[in-house]
C-alpha positions in Angstrom: 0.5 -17.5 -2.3 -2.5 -16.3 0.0 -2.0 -12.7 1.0 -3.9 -10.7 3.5 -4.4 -6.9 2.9 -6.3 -4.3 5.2 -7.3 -1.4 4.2 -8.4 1.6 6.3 -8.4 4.4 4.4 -9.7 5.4 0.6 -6.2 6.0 -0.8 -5.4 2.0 0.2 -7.2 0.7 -2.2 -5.9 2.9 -5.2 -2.3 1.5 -3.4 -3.2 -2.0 -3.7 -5.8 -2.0 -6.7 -3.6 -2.5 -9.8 -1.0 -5.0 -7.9 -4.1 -7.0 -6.8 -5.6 -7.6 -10.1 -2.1 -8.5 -11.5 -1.3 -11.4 -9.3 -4.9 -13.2 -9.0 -4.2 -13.2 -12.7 -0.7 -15.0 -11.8 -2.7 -17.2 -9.4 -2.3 -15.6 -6.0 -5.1 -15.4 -3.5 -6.6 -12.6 -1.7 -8.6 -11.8 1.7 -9.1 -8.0 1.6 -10.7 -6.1 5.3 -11.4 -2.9 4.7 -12.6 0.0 7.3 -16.4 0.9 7.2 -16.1 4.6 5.1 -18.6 5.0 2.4 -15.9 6.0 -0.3 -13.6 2.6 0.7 -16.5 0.3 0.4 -17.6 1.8 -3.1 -14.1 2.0 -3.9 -13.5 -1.3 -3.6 -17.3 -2.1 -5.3 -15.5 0.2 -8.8 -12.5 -2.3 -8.9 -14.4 -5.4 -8.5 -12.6 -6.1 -5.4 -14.1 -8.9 -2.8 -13.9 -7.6 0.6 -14.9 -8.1 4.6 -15.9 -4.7 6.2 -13.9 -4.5 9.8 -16.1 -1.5 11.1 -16.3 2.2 11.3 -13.6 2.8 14.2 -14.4 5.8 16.5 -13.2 9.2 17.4 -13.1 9.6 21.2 -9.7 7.8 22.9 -11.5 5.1 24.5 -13.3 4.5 21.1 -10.4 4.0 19.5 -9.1 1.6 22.1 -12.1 -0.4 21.9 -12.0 -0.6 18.0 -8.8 -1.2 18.6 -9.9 -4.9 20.3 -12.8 -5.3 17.6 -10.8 -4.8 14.5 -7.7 -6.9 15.8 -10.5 -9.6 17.0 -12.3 -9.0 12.9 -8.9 -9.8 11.3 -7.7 -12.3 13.9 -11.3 -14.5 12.8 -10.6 -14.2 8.9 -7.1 -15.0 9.4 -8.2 -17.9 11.1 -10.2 -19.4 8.1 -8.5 -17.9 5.2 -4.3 -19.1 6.7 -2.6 -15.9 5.0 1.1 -16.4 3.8 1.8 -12.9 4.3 0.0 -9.4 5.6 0.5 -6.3 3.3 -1.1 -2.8 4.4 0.2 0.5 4.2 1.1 1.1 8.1 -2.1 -0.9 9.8 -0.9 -1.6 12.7 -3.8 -4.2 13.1 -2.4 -6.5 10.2 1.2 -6.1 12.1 -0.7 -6.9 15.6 -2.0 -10.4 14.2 0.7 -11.4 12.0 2.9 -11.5 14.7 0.1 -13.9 16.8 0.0 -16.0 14.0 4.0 -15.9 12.9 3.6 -14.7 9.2 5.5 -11.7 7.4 4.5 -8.7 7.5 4.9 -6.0 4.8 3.9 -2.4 5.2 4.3 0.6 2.8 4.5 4.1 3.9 5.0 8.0 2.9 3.7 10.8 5.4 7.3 11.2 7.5 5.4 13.9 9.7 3.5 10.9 11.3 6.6 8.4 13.0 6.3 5.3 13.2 7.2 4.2 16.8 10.1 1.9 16.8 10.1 0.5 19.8 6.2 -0.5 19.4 5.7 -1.1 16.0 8.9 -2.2 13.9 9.3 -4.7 15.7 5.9 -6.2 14.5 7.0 -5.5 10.8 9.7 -7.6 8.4 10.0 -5.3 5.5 8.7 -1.1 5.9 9.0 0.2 2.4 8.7 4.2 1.5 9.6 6.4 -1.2 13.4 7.6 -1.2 11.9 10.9 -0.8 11.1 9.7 2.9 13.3 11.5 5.5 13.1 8.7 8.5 15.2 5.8 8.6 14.2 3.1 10.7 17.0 0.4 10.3 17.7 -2.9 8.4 14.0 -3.1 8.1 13.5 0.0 6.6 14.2 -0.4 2.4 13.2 2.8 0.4 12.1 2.7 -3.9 12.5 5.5 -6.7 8.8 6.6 -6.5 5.5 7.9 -5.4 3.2 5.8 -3.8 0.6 7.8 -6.3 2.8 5.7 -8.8 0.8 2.5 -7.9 -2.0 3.6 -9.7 -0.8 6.6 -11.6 1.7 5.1 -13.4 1.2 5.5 -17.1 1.7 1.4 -17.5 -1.6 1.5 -15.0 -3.7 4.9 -16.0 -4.7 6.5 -19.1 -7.7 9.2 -17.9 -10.7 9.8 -19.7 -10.5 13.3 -21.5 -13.7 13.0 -23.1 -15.6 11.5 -20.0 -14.3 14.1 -18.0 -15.6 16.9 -20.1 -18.8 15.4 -20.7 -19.4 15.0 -16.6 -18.5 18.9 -16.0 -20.5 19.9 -19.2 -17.3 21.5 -20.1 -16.5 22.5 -23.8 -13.7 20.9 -25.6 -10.8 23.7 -24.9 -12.3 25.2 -21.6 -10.2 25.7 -18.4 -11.2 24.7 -15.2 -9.8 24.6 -11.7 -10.1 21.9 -8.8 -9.8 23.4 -5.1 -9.3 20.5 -2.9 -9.9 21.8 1.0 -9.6 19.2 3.8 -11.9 19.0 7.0 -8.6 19.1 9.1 -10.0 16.5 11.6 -7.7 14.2 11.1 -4.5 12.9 13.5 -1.9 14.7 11.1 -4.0 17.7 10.7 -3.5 18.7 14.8 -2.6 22.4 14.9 -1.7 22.8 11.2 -4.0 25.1 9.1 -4.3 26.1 4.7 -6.3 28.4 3.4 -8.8 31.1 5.6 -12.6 30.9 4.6 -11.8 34.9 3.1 -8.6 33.1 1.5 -11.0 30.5 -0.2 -13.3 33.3 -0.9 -11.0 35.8 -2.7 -9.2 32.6 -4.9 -12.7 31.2 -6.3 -13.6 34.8 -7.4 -10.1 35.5 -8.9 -10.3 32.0 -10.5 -13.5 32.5 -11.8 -12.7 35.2 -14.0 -10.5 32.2 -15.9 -12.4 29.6 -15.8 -14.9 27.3 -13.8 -14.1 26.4 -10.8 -14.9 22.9 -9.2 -14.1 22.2 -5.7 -14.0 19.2 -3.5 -14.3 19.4 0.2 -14.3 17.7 3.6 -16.1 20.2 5.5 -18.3 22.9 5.5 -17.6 25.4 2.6 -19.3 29.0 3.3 -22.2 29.9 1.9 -21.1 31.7 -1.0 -19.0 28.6 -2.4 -21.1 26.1 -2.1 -22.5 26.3 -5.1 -18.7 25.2 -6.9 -19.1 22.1 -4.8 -18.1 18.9 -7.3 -20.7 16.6 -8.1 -18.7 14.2 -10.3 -18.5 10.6 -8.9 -15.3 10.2 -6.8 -14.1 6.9 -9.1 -13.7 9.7 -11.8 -11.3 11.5 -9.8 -7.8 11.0 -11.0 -9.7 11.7 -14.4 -10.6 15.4 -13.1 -7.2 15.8 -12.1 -5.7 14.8 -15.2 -7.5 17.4 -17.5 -8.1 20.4 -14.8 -5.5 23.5 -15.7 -4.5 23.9 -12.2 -5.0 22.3 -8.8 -4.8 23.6 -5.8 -5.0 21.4 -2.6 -5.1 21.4 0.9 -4.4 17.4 0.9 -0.9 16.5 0.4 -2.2 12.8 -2.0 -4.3 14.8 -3.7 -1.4 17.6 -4.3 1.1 14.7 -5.5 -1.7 12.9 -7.7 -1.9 16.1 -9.5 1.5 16.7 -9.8 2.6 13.6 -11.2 -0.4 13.5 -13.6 1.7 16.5 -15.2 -0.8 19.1 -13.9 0.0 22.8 -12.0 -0.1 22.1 -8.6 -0.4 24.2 -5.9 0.2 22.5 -2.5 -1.5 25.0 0.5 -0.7 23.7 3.8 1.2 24.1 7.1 2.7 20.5 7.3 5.2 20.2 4.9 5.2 17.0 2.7 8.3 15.2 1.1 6.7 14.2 -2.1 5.5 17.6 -2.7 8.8 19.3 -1.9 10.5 16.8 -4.2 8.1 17.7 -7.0 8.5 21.1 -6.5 12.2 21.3 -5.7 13.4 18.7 -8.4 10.4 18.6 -11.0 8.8 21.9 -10.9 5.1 20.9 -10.7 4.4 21.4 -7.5 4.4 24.6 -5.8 4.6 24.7 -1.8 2.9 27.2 0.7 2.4 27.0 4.0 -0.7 29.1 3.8 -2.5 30.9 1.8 -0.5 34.3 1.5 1.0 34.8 -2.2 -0.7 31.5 -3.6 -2.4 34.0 -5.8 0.2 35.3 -7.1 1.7 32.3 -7.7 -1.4 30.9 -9.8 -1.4 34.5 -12.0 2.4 33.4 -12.8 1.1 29.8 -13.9 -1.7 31.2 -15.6 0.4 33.7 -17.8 3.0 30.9 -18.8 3.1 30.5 -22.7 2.4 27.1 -23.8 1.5 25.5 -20.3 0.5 22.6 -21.0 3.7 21.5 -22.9 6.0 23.0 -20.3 4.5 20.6 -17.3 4.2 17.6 -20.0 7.9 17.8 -20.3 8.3 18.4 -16.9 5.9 15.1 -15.9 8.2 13.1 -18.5 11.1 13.7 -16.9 9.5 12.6 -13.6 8.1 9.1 -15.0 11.4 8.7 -16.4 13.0 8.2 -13.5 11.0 7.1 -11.3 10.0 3.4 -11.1 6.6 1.9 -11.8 6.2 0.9 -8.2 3.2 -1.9 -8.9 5.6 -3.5 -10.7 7.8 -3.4 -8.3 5.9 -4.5 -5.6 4.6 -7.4 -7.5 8.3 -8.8 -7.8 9.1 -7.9 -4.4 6.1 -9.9 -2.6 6.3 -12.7 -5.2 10.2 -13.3 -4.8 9.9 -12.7 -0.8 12.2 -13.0 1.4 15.0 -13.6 -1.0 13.9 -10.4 -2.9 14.4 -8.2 0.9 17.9 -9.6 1.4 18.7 -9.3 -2.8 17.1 -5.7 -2.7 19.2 -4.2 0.6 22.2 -5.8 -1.3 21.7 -4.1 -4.6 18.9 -1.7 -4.8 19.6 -1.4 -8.4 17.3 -3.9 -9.1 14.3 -1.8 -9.0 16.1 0.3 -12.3 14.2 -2.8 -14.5 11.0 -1.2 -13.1 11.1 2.4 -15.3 9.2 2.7 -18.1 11.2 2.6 -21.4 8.5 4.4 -23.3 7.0 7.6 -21.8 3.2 8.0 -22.6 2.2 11.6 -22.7 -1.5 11.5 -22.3 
């Protein structure tokens, strides 16, 4: 089977990583486009991953209309030479655009149900959409939901095991030490339109309070003030997931980076204005996530983390419980492409299928 995957953003290729390396190893081609980003490209250059680079895109409207054209026109030309079988993204609506013109399935995975899909324009491009059952829209026959995270792609225990020891080593942390990770976003992106997190006094007043417990690392978009920049994280971003892993608590702006956290089995404190399914699930069902629409009372919430007895047992147990019944969805991908279409119609028939896809041993890190 050749299969066709673009990529446009840095979480894509943590998506796709994992399910790629398992079928070349079956015998399954690739053609991989990814967008021009620094972190994508390197990314991609971490996994081993070939790749074709399909531009930077633009900002402005009328840049985005013209990289509309050239990206559509860059994955129209590779298409053309490499004869895909099927196009797999996580709602590119470049890889639907040119499957259609060339009359080839099109797969697409998705999670943020604050951004809708428009189903007049786009589902009709698609043959399968498939999103966590967490995922509030419905979009029709299409439309076929799985008992997981998409962070389960590549956070799955079958597919992770983080690097303790590495970790500490990067940091120049001691064996036992706590340490924080403050994700803040830049808030320039679509989604991010009118919604807000944390104040710059807000940031201010948690580092200090935080500081007084531990170190504190954070990672962020935009401009920090003055007096934080100094906390900024100079670990390599492939060592991410890692920090996450063995950091005491995390508190994000960033809904993926929220959900990593949480179902690495680590305090999480989601801080922002647009709610998120796979947070409130966590939170609501799981208990390692804890949801704020902005800053006011997060500190109180971390002080009540903080003073728990035995922490690190209480969210182990609680992360068990969460791989336990979800679904490694890599797996699960890698029979529904293989097996497609007869896996679509046998799936929508009897989504019990995807229970052979949990874990019957737990690994607890």
């Amino acid at each position: 089977m050749r299969l066709f995957i673009d990529i446009g953003h840095p979480a894509h290729v943590h998506y796709f990583k994992n399910f790629i390396k398992i079928m070349e190893a079956k015998g399954h081609e690739f053609l991989v486009v990814a967008r021009d980003r620094e972190v994508i490209h390197s990314l991609l250059r971490a996994e081993k991953i070939k790749f074709h680079s399909r531009g930077k895109g633009a900002k402005s409207f009328v840049g985005k209309l013209l990289y509309t054209i050239w990206a559509d026109l860059c994955l129209f030309y590779h298409s053309v030479f490499f004869r895909p079988d099927i196009y797999l993204s996580h709602s590119s609506h470049y890889a639907m655009h040119i499957a259609r013109l060339f009359g080839k399935p099109c797969i697409s995975t998705a999670d943020s149900d604050h951004i809708k899909m428009n189903a007049k324009w786009l589902m009709p491009y698609l043959d399968a959409l498939l999103t966590p059952t967490a995922y509030k829209l419905d979009y029709g026959e299409k439309h076929l939901t799985f008992n997981g995270y998409m962070e389960l792609l590549y956070l799955h225990p079958n597919n992770f095991k983080p690097q303790k020891d590495k970790v500490r080593k990067v940091l120049g942390l001691e064996e036992n030490e706590k340490f924080f990770l403050l994700r803040f976003v830049a808030w320039d992106a679509f989604h991010d339109s009118k919604q807000a997190g944390f104040t710059n006094e807000q940031k201010t007043a948690l580092v200090d309070y935080l500081s007084n417990h531990g170190r504190v690392i954070i990672s962020s978009e935009g401009a920090l003030p003055p007096s934080l920049e100094k906390y900024q994280a100079k670990f390599p971003p492939v060592l991410l997931h890692d920090v996450l892993a063995e950091a005491t608590i995390c508190i994000s702006e960033g809904a993926t980076t929220a959900s990593e956290a949480a179902v690495l089995g680590t305090p999480t404190v989601y801080v922002n204005s647009l709610e998120a399914s796979n947070c409130r699930e966590q939170e609501e069902v799981y208990k390692l996530n804890h949801c704020f629409p902005d800053g006011d009372g997060v500190l109180d919430n971390i002080a009540r983390i903080l003073n728990q007895e035995n922490l690190d047992t209480i969210y182990s147990k609680r992360r068990e419980r969460l791989i336990e019944e979800k679904i490694d969805v890599t797996a699960f991908l890698v029979w529904f492409i293989e097996n497609y279409p007869d896996s679509k119609s046998k799936y929508r028939r009897s989504p019990s299928i995807q229970e052979q896809f949990k874990s019957e041993t737990i690994d607890g890190f």
